[in-house]
N, C-alpha and C positions, 0 to 999 in steps of 0.2 A: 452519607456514605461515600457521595462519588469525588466529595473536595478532596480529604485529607488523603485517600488514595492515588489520586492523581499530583497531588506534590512529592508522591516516594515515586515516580515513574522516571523517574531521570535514569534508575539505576535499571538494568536489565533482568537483572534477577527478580527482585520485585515485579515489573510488567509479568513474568513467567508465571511467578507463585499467585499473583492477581488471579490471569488470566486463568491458570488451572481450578480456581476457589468453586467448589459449587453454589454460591450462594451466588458470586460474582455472575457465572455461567447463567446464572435463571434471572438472575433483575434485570444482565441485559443483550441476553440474547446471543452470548458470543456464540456463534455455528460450529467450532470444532476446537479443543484446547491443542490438540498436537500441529500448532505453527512449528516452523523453523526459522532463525535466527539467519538474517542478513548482516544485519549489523545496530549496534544495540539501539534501542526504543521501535526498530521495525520487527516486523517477523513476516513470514508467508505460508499459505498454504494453495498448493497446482492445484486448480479444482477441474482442468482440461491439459491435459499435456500438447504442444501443437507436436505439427510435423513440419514443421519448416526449420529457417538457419535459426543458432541460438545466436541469442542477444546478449553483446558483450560493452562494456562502458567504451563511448565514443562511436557508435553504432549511431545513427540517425534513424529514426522508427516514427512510423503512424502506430498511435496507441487511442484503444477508448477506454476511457474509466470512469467512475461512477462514486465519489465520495460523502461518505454519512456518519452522524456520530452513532457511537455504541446503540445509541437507544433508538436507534434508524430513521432522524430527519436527517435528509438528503441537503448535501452543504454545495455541491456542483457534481455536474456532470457533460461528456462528450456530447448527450443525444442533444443537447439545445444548439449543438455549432451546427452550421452546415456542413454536410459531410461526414457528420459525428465521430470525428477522429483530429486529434492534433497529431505533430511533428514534434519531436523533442531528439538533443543529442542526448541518449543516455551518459547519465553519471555529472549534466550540468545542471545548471541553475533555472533551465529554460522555463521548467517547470514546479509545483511542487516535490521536494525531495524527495519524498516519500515514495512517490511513482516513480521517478526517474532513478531513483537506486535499487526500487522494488523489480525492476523489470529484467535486472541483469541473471539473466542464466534462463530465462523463458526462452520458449523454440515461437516462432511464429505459430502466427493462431491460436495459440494457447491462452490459457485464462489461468489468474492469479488471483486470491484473496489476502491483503495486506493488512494487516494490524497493526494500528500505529500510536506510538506514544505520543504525548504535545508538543513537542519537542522536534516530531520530524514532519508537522503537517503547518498548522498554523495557528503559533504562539500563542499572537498577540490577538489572533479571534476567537479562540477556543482555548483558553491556556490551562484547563482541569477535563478539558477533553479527550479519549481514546478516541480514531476513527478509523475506520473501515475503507476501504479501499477495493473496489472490483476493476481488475485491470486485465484486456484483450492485447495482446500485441495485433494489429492488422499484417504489418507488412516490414519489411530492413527495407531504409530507402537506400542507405549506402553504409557499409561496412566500414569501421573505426580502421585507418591507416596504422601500421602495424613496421 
């Protein structure tokens, strides 16, 4: 089931129509079908709204997050670093894309769940893959120049 669906994921309407299938929903667990659309093969869902500044592309951030495929082996995460948070400029390459495009419009402290097509995580290690994304902003270390 999970190849031939993952080579229609390119398109974003498909990842939607997947995504909402209940059949899809119970083999692997998706937690909630009403994502919102960042931009296509991403989606997200606020699972903590912060109260701090919002995060805008070029925004420098400590972020932790926590990455798994659909059926929930854990592919990396923040908690093995010391300090359990990287730095990344929002909207580069610093990091996986997925995070780094997924974070734009979170307030500080806030918590994010990212659904991601193969396309915006990583290709060439997972290329019939959806994965999951739990993403914390900690902190703005400096605000994108404007």
């Amino acid at each position: 089931m999970f190849r031939p669906i993952a080579n229609l994921l390119s398109s974003p309407q498909v990842l939607c129509e997947v995504i909402k299938s209940e059949k899809y929903k119970s083999a692997y667990k998706i937690p909630d079908p009403e994502f919102r659309s960042l931009i296509p093969g991403l989606k997200y869902r606020d699972v903590k709204l912060g109260d701090g500044a919002v995060v805008e592309r070029g925004d420098v951030i400590n972020v932790q997050y926590a990455g798994k495929l659909v059926g929930g082996r854990e592919i990396e995460s923040t908690e093995t670093l010391p300090g359990r948070t990287v730095t990344i400029k929002v909207g580069s390459d610093d990091l996986v894309k997925c995070v780094s495009e997924g974070v734009v419009g979170m307030r500080e402290y806030g918590t994010r769940e990212l659904l991601v097509a193969p396309s915006m995580h990583y290709p060439d290690r997972f290329p019939d893959s959806i994965m999951v994304f739990d993403v914390m902003v900690r902190t703005i270390v400096r605000k994108a120049n404007k």
